[in-house]
Every structure is written in C-alpha cells, then in structure tokens.
N, C-alpha and C positions, 0 to 999 in steps of 0.2 A: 594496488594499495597495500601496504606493509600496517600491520598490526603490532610490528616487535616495540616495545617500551623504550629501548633507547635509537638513537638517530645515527642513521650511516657512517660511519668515521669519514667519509671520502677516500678517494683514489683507489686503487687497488685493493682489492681484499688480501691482497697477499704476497710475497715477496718471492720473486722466483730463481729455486736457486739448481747448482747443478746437481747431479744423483749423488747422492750420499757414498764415500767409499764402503764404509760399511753398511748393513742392513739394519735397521731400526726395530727399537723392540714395538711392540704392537699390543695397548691395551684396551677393550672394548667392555664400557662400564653402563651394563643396561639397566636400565631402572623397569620397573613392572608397575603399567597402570596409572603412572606417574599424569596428572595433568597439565595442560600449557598453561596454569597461572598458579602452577603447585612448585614455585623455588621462591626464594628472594628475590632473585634475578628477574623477577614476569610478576611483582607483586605480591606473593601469597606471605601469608604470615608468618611462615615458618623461617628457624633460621639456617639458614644452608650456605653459609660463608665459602665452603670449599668448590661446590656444586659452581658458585657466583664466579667463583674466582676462574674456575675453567671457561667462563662466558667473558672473565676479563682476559683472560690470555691465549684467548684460540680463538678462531673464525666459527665463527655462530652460520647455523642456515635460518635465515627467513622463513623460509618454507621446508619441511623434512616431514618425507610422509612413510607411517607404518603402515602395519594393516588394522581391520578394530579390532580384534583378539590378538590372545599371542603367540599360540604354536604355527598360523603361518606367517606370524612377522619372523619366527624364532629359523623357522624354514627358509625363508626367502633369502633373510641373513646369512645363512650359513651354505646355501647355493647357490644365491648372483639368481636364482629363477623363479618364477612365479609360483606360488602356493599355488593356483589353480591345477598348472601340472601336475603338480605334485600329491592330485589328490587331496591335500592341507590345506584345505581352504574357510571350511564353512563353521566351523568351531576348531574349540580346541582338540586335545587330545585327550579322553576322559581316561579316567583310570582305570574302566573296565572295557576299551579298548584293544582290539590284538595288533591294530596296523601302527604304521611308525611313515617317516619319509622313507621313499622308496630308496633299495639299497641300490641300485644301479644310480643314482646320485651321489656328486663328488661334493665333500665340506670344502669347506675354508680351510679346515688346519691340517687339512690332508695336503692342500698345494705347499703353505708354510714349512711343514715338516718336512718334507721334499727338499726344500729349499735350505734346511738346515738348521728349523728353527725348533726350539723346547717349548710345547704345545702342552696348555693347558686351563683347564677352566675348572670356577669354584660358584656352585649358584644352582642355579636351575634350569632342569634341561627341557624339558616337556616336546618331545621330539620325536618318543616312541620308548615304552619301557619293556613290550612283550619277548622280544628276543632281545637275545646276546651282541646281537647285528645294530641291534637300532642305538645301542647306547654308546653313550659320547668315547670310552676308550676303544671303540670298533671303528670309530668315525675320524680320527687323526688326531685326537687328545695323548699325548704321552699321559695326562695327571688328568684325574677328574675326583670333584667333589662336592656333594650336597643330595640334590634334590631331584628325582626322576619325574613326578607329577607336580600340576600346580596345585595352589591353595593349602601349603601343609600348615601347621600351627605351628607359630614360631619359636616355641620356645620346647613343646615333645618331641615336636621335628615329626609327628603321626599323618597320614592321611589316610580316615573311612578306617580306623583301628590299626592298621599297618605301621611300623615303624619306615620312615622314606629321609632314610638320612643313609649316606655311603664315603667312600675312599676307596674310588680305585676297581670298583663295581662291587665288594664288598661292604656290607652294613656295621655300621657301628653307632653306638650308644654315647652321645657326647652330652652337658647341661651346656647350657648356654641359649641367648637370645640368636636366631639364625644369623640376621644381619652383620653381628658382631663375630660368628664362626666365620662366615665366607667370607669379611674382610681379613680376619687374623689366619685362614687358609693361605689366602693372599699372599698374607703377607711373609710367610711362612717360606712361600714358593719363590718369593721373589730372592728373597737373602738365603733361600736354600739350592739356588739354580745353576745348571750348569752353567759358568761364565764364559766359556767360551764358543757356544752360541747366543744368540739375541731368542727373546722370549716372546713368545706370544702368549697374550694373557685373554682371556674370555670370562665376564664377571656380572653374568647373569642374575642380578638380585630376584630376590620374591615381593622385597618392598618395593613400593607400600602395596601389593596386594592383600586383599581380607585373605582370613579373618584381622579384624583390627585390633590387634595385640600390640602394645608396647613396652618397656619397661616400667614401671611406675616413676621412676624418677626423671623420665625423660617426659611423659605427660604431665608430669607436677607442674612442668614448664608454662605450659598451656592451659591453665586453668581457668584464664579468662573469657576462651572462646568455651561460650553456651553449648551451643550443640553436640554433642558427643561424636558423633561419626566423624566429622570434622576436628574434633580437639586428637581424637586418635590417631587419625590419618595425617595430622602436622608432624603428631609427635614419630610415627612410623618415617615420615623425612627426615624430619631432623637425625634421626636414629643410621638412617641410608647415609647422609651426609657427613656425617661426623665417620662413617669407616670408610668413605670415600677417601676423605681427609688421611686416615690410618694409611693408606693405600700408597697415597699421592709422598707423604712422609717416607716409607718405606723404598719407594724411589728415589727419590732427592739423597737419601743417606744412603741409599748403595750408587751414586752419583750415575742413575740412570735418565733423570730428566729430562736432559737435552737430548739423549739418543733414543728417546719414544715416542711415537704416534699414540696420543690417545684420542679416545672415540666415544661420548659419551650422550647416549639418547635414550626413549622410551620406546617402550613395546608397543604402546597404542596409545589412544586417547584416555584420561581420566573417567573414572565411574564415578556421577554426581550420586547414585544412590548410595556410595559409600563413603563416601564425604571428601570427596575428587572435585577441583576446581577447573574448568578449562577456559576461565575467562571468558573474554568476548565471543566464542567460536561455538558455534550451533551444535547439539546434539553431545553423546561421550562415546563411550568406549562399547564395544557391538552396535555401532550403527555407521553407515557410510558416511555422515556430514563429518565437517571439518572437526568436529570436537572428538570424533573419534579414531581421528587419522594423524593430525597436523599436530605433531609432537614437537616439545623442545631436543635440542641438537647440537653438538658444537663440536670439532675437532681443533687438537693442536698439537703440534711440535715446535718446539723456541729453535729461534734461529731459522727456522722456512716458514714459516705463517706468522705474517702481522697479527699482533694481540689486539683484541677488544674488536676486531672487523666484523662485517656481516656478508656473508655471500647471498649473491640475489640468486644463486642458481639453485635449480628448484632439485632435492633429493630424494632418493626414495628408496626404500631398508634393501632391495634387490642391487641395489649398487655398490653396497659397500664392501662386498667380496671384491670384483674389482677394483674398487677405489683405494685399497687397505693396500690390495697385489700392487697395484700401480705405485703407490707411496713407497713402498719398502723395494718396489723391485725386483719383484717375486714373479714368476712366469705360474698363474692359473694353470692347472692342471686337468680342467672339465673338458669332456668330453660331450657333452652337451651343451649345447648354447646358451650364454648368458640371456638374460633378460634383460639383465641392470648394465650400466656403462662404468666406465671408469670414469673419473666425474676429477680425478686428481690434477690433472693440468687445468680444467675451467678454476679448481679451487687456489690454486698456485697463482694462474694469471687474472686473478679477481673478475672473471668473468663469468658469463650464465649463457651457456648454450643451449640453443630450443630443446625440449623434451619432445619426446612420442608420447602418442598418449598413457596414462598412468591409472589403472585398475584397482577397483578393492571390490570385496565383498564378503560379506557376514550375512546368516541367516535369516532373512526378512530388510537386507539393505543392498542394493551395489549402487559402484559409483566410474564414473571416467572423469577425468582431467584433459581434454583437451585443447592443449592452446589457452584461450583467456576462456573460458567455459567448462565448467564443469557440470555433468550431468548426475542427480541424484534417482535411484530408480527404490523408492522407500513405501513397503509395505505394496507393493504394484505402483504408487502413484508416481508419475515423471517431474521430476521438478529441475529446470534448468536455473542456473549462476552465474553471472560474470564475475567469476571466483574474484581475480584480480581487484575487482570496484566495490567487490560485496563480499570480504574473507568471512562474515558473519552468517553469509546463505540469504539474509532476510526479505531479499526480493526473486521472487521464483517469476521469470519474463518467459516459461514453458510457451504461453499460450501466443507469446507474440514473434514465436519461431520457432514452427510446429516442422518445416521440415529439416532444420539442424537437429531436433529432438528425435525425429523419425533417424537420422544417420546417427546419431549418437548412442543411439538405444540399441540398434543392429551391430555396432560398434560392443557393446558390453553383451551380445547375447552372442556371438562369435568368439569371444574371449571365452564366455563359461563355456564353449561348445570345446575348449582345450581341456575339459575335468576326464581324468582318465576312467577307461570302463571298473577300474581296481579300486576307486578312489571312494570314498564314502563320506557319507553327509555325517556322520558321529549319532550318536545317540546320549541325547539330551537327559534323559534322567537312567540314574542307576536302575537297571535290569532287576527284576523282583527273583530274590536267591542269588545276590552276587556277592561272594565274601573275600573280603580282601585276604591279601597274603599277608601271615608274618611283619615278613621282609621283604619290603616292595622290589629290590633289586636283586635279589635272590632269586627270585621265581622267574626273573626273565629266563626263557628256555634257548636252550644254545641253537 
C-alpha cells in the first residue's frame, strides 16, 4: 500500500542509458528533521517550489528509510555501514562527547577524491568534533564549512556559549541567517571550482532543526497559522527552500545541470513536538515507527531518469554511498563491507529488488523491516505490522503470530549484538562542570 500523494506515472521509473563518458558532478542536499508531510509536494503549508520541483523532475522513493536521529543517519551516509557498528547508533553526538566515527572507517568523499573529484561540503557535520581525525577535512573533504555540532542558533551560529561556525577547520565570525550562509557557501564553491574536475557537493543543512529561528520576514509569511512552533518551523522550510533554489540556480548558470546527480532527503523523521508534520505515519523523529524513519527522497539527473517517476524500490540512507559510486562510476574504496547496496541499476531499470532485512534503533525504540513486516520493539513492547497494508502501524497482529515475532525479535537482538566493545550509548544530559570551548573547532586536539 503506497501513501505518496500523487499516482505512479506508469512504466519504467526510468530510462536506461549507457555510462556517462565523463563522471558526473554529485550533489547531496540533506534537510534536518525535515517531516514526510513538511514540503508542498506531501501537502504541508509551506511553500517550497524548488524542493517540488526536484519531486517534478527526478524519481521520487516511495519508501526511503533514515535512521530517527541524525549523527547515525549522518554515519551510515557517509560509510555504505551500519551505525550499530560503528558504535553511532543510540543518540546523537553530544557536544561534550570525546568519540567521533571510528577512524578505521572509509567516507564517501574519500573514494570520490580518489577518483578525481573536488570534494566538499557546507552545513553540518555532527560526526565527531574531539579530534583533528574526526573532522570532515581529515575524512576526504578538500572544502569544509559550517557546523561541527547539532542544534546551533542560527543566526550567532553559538552552541552551549561556544562560537561553532568554521572554514576549513578554522573559526570565523560571519552575520548572517545559517541557512542562507551554507547555501551562498554553496554557491561560492560551485562558480569558484576547479573545472576541470566534476564536484562533489555535500550540503548538510541544520534546517529546520530547533531552535526555531527564522527570519522575520519570512515568518511574516505565515501568520495565519495559529500555532507557533508550527508557523516557525513552515517559515524555517520555506527559508531551506528558497537556498536550495539559490543552489539549483547556481548550477543551471554555470551550465552544470545536466552533468549532476542530485540527491535530496532528510536525516530522519519530523519532531511533532516542534512543529514537524509527518502526515499519515505513526510516531516522529527518536522513535522506530514509520514517522521517524520513512522520509521524503528523490534523486535526479536529466537525461537518465524519467522526471516526475516514483521508484517502488525500497531505500535505505546505508546505500547511498554505493548508489552515488555506482551512478558516477566511481570504484568504492572500503575496505570494510558495505551494508547498503548499490540500488543504481534497480533505479535506472524502474525496478524494486527484494531487500534484506532493514534495522533501526534509537534509545527506548528498535525496529526490523522484514519482507512485508515490520517489527517494532518500543519501550520493551513487540508490536508487529504488515507495513505494506498498514504504512500507518495502526494494527499491531503481534498476538496473532507469536512465532514470526519470536524470529523477528532474535532478528533485532543479533543486530545490536554487532555494537562494538568502544562504542557508547552517549550521555543524555550535559555533565555538571562542563564548559564549553571558545571555539568549538579549535579545541579539537590533533
């Protein structure tokens, strides 16, 4: 059963064509927090024309699944493998933290750069800020710029009294609204780039994450929605939207359009207690149900993917290192095993190849994806899905297939038995006597 708002185009998702002689530039535009009924495109109030129009002109996923936080969706992303391994699993990455992803783990833009590509990202990294090791120019970034931790305020760019705004691992004092820094970084990079390699671009927003700041002129917008957490959080898309837009322009006028894969999805489910919408779908953002996993998604490139398509094949954030490599034709570089698949030929020949089973877990949630079932294991209690029949959750049949639930649940407690002995549950509330740095990129130690 499909819950997307518009109806299958028919035939193919997508047009299949031979490997590109050149390599394609590569842009991956995350939104933070973002919910499944938080665009124009899925109903929400806001207006997000740009956002829309990449749903008009690229293959949409039906199903695209994060994790419910973000440092191990931001993990998983960037090594093809599972946050559990990795340690990065059960929250985020606090800021009084010393661990980071393990450095014996290969990125993304470390195969890209290999491969010959101008590697860089502008946004947020939350991936490890204690050492010199952990930060994004140690990890195959030629260019980094923005944010080491989450939740900073978007317009001091401070987190916890710290200034956490940088270039290049270096802190700098800029005005401006965040949103509108990382797209005009952006955009900076892209008309400032070497041209004779292809770019890979990584464009980690913080929006709409809280706090909920936006411009005033842009909530002036919104003034008819009541509620305020919700009139904020419109106006925080709208604000994402329109520098996507900046982005998308900045391309097209350096006549990079056609020669780019872009990629654009959310880190996890929406937060309703900050005025996050996830539509029809159970549950948000830190919980296993679908409202905290089952994000919007679409990729495109003109001229190999049929615009306005929908793929039934199911995704999941551990794949899109391969599926990026596969697209551009880039030989992965890992030395460790993928988790995720290349998903690039199902998406090409508009097909859905069966999945293995698909993991998540957050602090007091996990979940499996098995086939047409999905198990949720919430708060202790087992509650089974025929996700397919029911994307909503709202009939738990636990009771009436006690030993699918028994394999399913052995299933997810096998999975967490992969959490490495190094790897840590995070610590929930700031340490009493912890003071922040300065300058939050500064103090990482070499």
């Amino acid at each position: 059963m499909s819950i997307n708002r518009r109806a299958f185009l028919g035939g193919s998702a997508a047009v299949l064509m031979a490997q590109p002689a050149k390599k394609p530039n590569v842009v991956i535009f995350l939104a933070d927090d973002l919910g499944f009924g938080d665009t124009g495109h899925s109903g929400g109030e806001m207006a997000t024309p740009n956002i829309d129009s990449l749903f008009k002109t690229g293959v949409s996923f039906d199903r695209f699944y994060a994790f419910p936080v973000c440092s191990p969706t931001r993990s998983g992303l960037m090594t093809g493998r599972s946050p559990m391994r990795l340690g990065v699993i059960w929250t985020v990455i606090r800021p009084w933290e010393k661990y980071g992803v393990p450095l014996e783990e290969h990125f993304m833009p470390q195969s890209f750069k290999a491969a010959g590509y101008e590697t860089a990202m502008t946004g947020k990294w939350h991936l490890g800020h204690s050492q010199v090791k952990f930060l994004p120019n140690s990890r195959g970034f030629d260019h980094s710029y923005g944010h080491v931790n989450g939740m900073i305020d978007y317009f001091t760019h401070m987190r916890d009294g710290g200034l956490d705004w940088h270039r290049d691992g270096k802190s700098i004092v800029e005005e401006g609204y965040s949103t509108d820094l990382i797209a005009g970084e952006a955009v900076r990079l892209i008309k400032g780039r070497d041209k004779s390699k292809p770019l890979f671009l990584y464009m980690p927003f913080n929006a709409p994450h809280s706090p909920l700041q936006a411009p005033k002129e842009t909530l002036a917008k919104y003034a008819s929605i009541k509620d305020e957490r919700r009139r904020a959080f419109v106006a925080i898309v709208d604000r994402l939207d329109m520098n996507i837009g900046r982005v998308m322009k900045a391309l097209d006028d350096e006549g990079m359009i056609k020669d780019t894969v872009i990629l654009f999805f959310s880190d996890n489910g929406g937060p309703i207690a900050q005025g996050a919408n996830n539509g029809p779908l159970r549950g948000a953002k830190a919980t296993a149900f679908e409202g905290g996993l089952r994000v919007p998604a679409v990729i495109r490139w003109d001229g190999h993917l049929k615009a306005g398509t929908i793929s039934k094949q199911v995704g999941y954030v551990v794949d899109v290192f391969p599926t990026l490599a596969g697209a551009a034709g880039v030989k992965p570089l890992n030395k460790l095993p993928f988790d995720g698949k290349n998903l690039w030929p199902a998406i090409l020949a508009g097909k859905a190849e069966p999945r293995e089973d698909l993991f998540f877990a957050v602090e007091g949630s996990l979940a499996v994806h098995h086939r047409e079932w999905k198990l949720v294991r919430h708060k202790d209690v087992n509650m089974l899905f025929q996700i397919e029949q029911d994307p909503s959750e709202k009939n738990d049949v636990a009771a009436a297939h006690p030993a699918l639930v028994k394999d399913l649940s052995a299933r997810i407690d096998k999975w967490v038995a992969l959490h490495p002995k190094q790897g840590t549950r995070g610590t929930e509330k700031m340490p009493e006597g912890f003071v922040s740095p300065e300058k939050w990129i500064e103090a990482a130690t070499p």
